[in-house]
N, C-alpha and C positions, 0 to 999 in steps of 0.2 A: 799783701804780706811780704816784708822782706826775706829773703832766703840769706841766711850766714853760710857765706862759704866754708874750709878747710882752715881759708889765714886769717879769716875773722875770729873763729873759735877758738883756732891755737895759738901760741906763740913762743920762742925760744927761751931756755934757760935762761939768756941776756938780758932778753928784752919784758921776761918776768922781775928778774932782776933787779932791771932798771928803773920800773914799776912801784919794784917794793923797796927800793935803796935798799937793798942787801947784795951780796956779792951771788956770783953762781952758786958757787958751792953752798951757800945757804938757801939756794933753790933747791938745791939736790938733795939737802937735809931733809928739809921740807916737803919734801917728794915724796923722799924712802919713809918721814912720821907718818904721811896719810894727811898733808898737812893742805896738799896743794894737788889738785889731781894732772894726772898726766897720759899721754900714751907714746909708745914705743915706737917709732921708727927708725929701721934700723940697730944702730946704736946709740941713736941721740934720743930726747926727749925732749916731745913737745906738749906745753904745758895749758889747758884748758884756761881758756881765756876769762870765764866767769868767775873761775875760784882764785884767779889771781885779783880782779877786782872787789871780789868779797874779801879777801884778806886785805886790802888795800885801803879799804870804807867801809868796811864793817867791825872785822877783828882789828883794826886800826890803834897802833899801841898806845895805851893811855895809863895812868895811872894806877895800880891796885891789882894784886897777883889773884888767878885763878882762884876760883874755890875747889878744895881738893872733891874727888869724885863724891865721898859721903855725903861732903856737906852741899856740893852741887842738889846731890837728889835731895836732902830733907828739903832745900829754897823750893826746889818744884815738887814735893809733896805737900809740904804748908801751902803752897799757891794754888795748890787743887784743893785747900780746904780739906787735907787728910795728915793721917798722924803719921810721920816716919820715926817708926819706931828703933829704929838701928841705932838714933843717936843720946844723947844724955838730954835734961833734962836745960841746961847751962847750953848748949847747942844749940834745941831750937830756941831760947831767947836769941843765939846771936842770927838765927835764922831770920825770924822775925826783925829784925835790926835791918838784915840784910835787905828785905824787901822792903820794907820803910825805905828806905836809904838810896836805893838804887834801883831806877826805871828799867821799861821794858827793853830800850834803845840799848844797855848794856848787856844782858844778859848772853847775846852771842860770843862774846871776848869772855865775861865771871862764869860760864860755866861750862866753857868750852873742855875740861875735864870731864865730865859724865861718862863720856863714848867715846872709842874710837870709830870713827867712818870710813867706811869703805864704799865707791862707788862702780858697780859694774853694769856689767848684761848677763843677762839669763833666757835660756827657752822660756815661750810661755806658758808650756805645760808644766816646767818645774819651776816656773813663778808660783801656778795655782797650788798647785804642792807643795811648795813652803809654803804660804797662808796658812793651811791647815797645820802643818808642826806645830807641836809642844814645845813652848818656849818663846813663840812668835808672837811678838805682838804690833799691830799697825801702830803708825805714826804721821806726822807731819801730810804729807798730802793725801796717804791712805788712809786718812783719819780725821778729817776734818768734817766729811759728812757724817759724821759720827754726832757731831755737835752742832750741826747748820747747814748752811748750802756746799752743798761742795764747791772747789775750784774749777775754773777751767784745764782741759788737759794741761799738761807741760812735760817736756823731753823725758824726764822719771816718773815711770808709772805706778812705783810703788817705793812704800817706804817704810821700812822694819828695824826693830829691834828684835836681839834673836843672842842668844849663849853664844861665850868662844867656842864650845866645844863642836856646835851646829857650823857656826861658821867655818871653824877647820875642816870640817866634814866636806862642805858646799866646794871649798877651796884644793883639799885632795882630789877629790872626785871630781874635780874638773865642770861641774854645774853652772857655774859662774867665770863669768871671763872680766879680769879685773881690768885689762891693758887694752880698752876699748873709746875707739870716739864715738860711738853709738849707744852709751848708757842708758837702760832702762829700770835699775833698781838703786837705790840707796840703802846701807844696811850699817847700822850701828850697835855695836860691841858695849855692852857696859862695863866700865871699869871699877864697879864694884864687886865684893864677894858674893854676897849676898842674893836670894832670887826678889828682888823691887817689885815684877810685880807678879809673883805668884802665877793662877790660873788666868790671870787677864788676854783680853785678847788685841781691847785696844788700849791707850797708851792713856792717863789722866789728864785732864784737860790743859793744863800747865805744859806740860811735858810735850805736847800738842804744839802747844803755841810756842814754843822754845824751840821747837827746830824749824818750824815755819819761819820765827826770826833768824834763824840761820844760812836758809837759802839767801836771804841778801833782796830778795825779789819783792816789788811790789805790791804787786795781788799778795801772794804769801803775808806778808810784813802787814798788811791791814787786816788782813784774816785774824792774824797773830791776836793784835791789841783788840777786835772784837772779843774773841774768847777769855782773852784777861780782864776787858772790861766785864764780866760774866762770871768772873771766879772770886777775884779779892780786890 
C-alpha cells in the first residue's frame, strides 16, 4: 500500500491555485466558504490535496447555475421515488425535467447548494453520541450499508447530516476539531428551513448516492450509480 506523506496531502495556497487557475485570494475565499478544505500551520494554510482535485474534475465549471437549496432536495426527493412536498406543483415538473435532462456525472457541481460541509475530527465516544442525536441522520459512507454492501474503510469514518443549531453546539463545545489533517467525520449543514427529513435516521437513497458522487472517489462514484441504477 502506498503511504501519502504530509506534501502529498497538502499543498499551498499557490499551488491550489495554480491548480485551479484562480488567484490565491480565491483560495482563501474558497477556504473561509468551506469550499476547499484546509489546515492551519502556523499562519499559513495548507490546503488538502483531494478537495483541490475534486474541485478541479469534479466541480469543474461548466455550464448551468446551481439549483437553489429547495429545489436541490425536491431533484433528490423525486429520485428516491418520494413526494417533496415543500415545493409547488409547477416545481416538481421542472424537477422532473431536471432529472430527465441531466446525468448522475453532474449532479456534484447542480446540487452543490443542498449543504454546507464541514469536515473534522471527533473523539470516538462523541462520534457514538452523535449517531444517537435527534436530528442526525447518516449518509454517504455511513449509509451505504443501509442499501447493499458496504464500502471498504476510508480516512472518514462517518458521515452526517445534522441542524445548524447541533452543529453550533459540537463547534462551541469544542467536540469537534475542524483545523485538522487527520479527519474522521464529515458533517453537512442543510441549507434549507425546513426539517427534510423529519424522524429519519438514514438519509433516502438519492441523497445517498449524491454525496458518494461528491467524494470524487472511485469506489464511492460506482456505489453511487448502483443505487441510482435501483431508484429511477
Amino acid at each position: 500500500m502506498i503511504q501519502l506523506t504530509a506534501l502529498d496531502r497538502y499543498q499551498t495556497t499557490a499551488q491550489a491555485a495554480s491548480a485551479l487557475g484562480v488567484s490565491t485570494e480565491q483560495v482563501r475565499e474558497l477556504i473561509r466558504g468551506g469550499k476547499l478544505r484546509a489546515v492551519k500551520v502556523g499562519r499559513e494554510a495548507l490546503v488538502d490535496s483531494a478537495s483541490v482535485r475534486h474541485r478541479a474534475h469534479v466541480l469543474r465549471p461548466q455550464p448551468g447555475r446551481p439549483l437553489s437549496p429547495r429545489m436541490a432536495w425536491a431533484v433528490l426527493w423525486m429520485a428516491s421515488a418520494r413526494d417533496p412536498g415543500w415545493v409547488s406543483a409547477a416545481e416538481k415538473t421542472r424537477a422532473r425535467k431536471y432529472l430527465a435532462r441531466h446525468r448522475a456525472e453532474d449532479w456534484p457541481r447542480l446540487l452543490a447548494q443542498r449543504a454546507d460541509l464541514h469536515v473534522g475530527r471527533m473523539l470516538t465516544p462523541q462520534l457514538a453520541k452523535l449517531r444517537d442525536r435527534a436530528g442526525v441522520v447518516s449518509s454517504g459512507i455511513s449509509a451505504i450499508s443501509a442499501y447493499g454492501p458496504a464500502l471498504l474503510p476510508t480516512e472518514l469514518e462517518s458521515e452526517f447530516y445534522l441542524p445548524p443549531a447541533l452543529f453550533d453546539e459540537l463547534v462551541h463545545t469544542r467536540r469537534i476539531m475542524l483545523d485538522t489533517d487527520k479527519p474522521n467525520v464529515l458533517l453537512r449543514v442543510p441549507r434549507i428551513c425546513i426539517d427534510i427529513f423529519e424522524r429519519e435516521q438514514v438519509a433516502p437513497r438519492a441523497v445517498v448516492a449524491a454525496d458518494l458522487l461528491d467524494s470524487g472517489d472511485e469506489r464511492q462514484t460506482r456505489a453511487a450509480h448502483d443505487l441510482l441504477s435501483r431508484t429511477y
